[in-house]
C-alpha positions in Angstrom: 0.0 0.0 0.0 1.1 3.0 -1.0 1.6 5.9 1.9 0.5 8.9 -0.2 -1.0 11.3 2.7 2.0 10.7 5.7 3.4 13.8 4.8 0.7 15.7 5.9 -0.8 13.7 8.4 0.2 15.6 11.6 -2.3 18.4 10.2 -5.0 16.6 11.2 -5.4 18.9 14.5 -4.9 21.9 12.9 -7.2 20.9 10.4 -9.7 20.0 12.8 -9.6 23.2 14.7 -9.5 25.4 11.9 -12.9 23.9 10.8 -14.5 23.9 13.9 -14.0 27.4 14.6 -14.9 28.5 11.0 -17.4 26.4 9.6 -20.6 27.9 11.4 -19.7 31.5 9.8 -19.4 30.1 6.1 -21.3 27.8 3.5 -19.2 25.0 2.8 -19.8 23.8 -0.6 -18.3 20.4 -0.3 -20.1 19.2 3.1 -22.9 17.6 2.0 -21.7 15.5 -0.8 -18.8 14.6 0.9 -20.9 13.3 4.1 -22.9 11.3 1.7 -19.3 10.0 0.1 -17.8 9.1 3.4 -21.3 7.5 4.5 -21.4 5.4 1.7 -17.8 4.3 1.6 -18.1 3.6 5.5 -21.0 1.0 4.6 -19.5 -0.4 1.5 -16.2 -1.0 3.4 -18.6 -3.1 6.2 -20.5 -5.2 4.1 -17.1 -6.0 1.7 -15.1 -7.1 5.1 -18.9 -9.5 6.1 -19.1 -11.1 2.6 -17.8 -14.1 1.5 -16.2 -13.3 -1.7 -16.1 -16.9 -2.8 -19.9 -16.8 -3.4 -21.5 -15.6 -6.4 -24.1 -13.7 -4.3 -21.1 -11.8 -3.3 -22.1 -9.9 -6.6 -24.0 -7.0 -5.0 -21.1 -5.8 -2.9 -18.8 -5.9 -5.4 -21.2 -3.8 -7.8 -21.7 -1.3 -5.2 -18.1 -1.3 -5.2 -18.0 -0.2 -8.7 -20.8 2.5 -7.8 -18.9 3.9 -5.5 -15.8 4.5 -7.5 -18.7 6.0 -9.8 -19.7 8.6 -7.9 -16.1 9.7 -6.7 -15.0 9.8 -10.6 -18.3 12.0 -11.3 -17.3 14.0 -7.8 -13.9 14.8 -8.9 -15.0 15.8 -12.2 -17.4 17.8 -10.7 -14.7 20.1 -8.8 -12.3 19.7 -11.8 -15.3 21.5 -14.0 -16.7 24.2 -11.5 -14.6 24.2 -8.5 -11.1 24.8 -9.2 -11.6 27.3 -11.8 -12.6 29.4 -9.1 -9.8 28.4 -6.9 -6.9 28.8 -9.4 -8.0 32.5 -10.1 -6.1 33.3 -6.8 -3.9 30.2 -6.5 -2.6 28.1 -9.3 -0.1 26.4 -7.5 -2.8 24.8 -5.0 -4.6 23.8 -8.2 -2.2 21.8 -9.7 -1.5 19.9 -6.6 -5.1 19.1 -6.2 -4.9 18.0 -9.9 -2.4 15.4 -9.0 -4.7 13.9 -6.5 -7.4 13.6 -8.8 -4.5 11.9 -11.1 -4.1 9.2 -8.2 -7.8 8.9 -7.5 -8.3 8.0 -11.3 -5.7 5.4 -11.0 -7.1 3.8 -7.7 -10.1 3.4 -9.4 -9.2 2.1 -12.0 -7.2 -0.6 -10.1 -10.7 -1.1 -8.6 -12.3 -1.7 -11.7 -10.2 -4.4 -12.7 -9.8 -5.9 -9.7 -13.8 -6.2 -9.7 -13.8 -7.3 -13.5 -11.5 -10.3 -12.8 -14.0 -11.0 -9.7 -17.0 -11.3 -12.3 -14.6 -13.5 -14.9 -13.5 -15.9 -12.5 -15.3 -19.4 -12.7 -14.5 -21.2 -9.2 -14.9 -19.6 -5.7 -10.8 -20.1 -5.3 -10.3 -17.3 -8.4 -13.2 -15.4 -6.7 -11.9 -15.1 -2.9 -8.4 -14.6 -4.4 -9.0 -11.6 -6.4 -12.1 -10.4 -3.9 -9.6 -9.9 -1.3 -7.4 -8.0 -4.0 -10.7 -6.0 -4.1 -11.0 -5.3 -0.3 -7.5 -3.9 0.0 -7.7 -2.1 -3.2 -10.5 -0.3 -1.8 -9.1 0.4 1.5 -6.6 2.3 0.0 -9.4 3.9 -2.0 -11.0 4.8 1.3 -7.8 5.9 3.3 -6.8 8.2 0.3 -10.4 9.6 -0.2 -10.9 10.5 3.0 -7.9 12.5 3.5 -8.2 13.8 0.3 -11.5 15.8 1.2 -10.4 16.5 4.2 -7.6 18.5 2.2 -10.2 19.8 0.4 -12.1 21.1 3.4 -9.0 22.7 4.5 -6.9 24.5 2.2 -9.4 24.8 -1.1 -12.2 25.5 1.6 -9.9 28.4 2.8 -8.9 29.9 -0.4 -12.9 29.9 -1.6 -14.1 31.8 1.4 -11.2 34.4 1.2 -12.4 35.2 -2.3 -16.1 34.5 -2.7 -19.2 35.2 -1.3 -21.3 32.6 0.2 -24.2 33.6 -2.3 -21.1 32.8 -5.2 -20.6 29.6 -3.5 -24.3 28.6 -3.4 -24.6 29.1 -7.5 -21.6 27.2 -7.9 -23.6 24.2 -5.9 -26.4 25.0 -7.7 -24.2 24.9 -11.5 -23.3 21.3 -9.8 -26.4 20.1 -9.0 -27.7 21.4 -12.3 -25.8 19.4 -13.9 -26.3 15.7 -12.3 -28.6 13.5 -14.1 -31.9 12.6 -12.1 -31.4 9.7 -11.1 -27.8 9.8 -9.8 -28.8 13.3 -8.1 -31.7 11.1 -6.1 -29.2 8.6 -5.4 -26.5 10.4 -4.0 -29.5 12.4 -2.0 -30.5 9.5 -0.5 -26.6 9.3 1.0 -26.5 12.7 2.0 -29.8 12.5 4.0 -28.7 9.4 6.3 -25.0 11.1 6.9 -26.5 14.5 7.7 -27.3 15.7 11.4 -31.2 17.4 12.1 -29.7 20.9 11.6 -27.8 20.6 8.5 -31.3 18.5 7.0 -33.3 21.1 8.2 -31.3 24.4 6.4 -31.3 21.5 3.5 -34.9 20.8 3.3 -35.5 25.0 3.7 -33.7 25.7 1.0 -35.3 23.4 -1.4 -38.4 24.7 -0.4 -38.0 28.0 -1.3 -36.0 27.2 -4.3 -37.3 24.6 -6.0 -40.8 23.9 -7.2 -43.5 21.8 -4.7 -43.1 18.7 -6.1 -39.3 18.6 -5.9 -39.6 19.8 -1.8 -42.5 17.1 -1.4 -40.3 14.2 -3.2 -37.6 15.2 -0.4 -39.7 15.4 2.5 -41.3 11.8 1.5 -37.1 10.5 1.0 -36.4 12.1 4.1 -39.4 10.0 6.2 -38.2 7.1 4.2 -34.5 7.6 4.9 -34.6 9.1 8.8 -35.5 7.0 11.9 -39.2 8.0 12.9 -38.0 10.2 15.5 -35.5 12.5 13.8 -38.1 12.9 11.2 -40.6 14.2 13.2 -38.1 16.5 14.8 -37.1 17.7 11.3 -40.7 18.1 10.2 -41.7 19.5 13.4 -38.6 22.0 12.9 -39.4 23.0 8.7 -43.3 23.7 10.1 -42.3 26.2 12.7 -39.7 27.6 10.2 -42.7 28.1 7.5 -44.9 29.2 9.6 -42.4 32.4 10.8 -42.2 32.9 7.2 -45.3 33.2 6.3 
């Protein structure tokens, strides 16, 4: 396994004080895709270390798997389309390291991707729990270097976008994003970021599609958010979005 993020490892406090001081002042554009991410890659991880790769049923895991590398190629292209132009206005050089990551993720996943293609072409359970472990520590180094590379992301590009931009620039640039996701992957990743997200952060969520997005769209959300949320943090989200409307009105 390759150690890619030791270098800056022992930023992690720094990191984590910087953010907890600043994030209640600023919209950060990359929190709630990358809670859905982390959520997603957290159960993916659980259920590939629980299944026996020798099985053929072992098939669903390793095709979420492939979804999940998916949705981080789609993410990074994402940023690479609407994010780091912004960035590289004021700082190049940070661009170009970030660049480099997303050069590494593209090669991790497609590691992945072969790894999981030799999975579905073997023809005994030997071949399959050979290359399905193959798989699980491809994609814990997919994990480990994912994780820290939003974390990065969170830091330094989150740093560079609130010196320079409004937080009404940064909520078009989410909203160029979003605008751009088909359908059905934008549902799907939804459905991530409303189990990883806490009450408040659902609530301002929910609000905002209310008010900025036609009825149906807010009523489709509300029903994925009862579907998605134990009974009793719905009813305290609900509870919270009546009040809220009702002020407004």
């Amino acid at each position: 396994m390759t150690l890619f993020f030791n270098a800056g490892y022992g930023r992690a406090s720094s990191f984590a004080q910087k953010i907890t001081i600043m994030t209640h002042k600023r919209y950060n554009v990359f929190n709630q895709i990358h809670k859905g991410l982390r959520h997603l890659m957290y159960d993916t991880a659980l259920r590939l270390q629980t299944t026996d790769l020798s099985a053929p049923d072992a098939a669903e895991v390793v095709n979420t798997v492939s979804l999940v590398v998916d949705l981080f190629d789609e993410h990074a292209h994402h940023e690479d389309k609407f994010v780091l132009p912004m960035v590289e206005k004021h700082n190049p050089t940070l661009v170009a390291d970030f660049e480099k990551d997303h050069e590494l993720d593209h090669k991790l996943s497609e590691g992945l991707r072969q790894q999981v293609t030799s999975w579905k072409n073997a023809t005994t359970p030997q071949e399959r729990n050979i290359t399905g472990q193959g798989i699980f520590y491809a994609f814990n180094e997919f994990i480990a270097f994912n994780l820290y590379h939003m974390n990065r992301e969170e830091d330094t590009l989150l740093a560079t976008l609130w010196k320079h931009y409004t937080d009404e620039e940064l909520h078009a640039a989410s909203q160029a994003i979003v605008a751009s996701i088909p359908p059905d992957v934008l549902m799907l990743e939804s459905k991530w970021m409303m189990r990883s997200m806490n009450n408040a952060e659902i609530t301002e969520w929910m609000t905002g599609i209310k008010y900025g997005a036609p009825a149906e769209v807010f009523a489709a959300y509300l029903q994925m958010a009862e579907q998605e949320l134990p009974a009793e943090r719905f009813h305290t989200v609900a509870s919270t979005l009546e009040t809220e409307m009702a002020v407004a009105e």
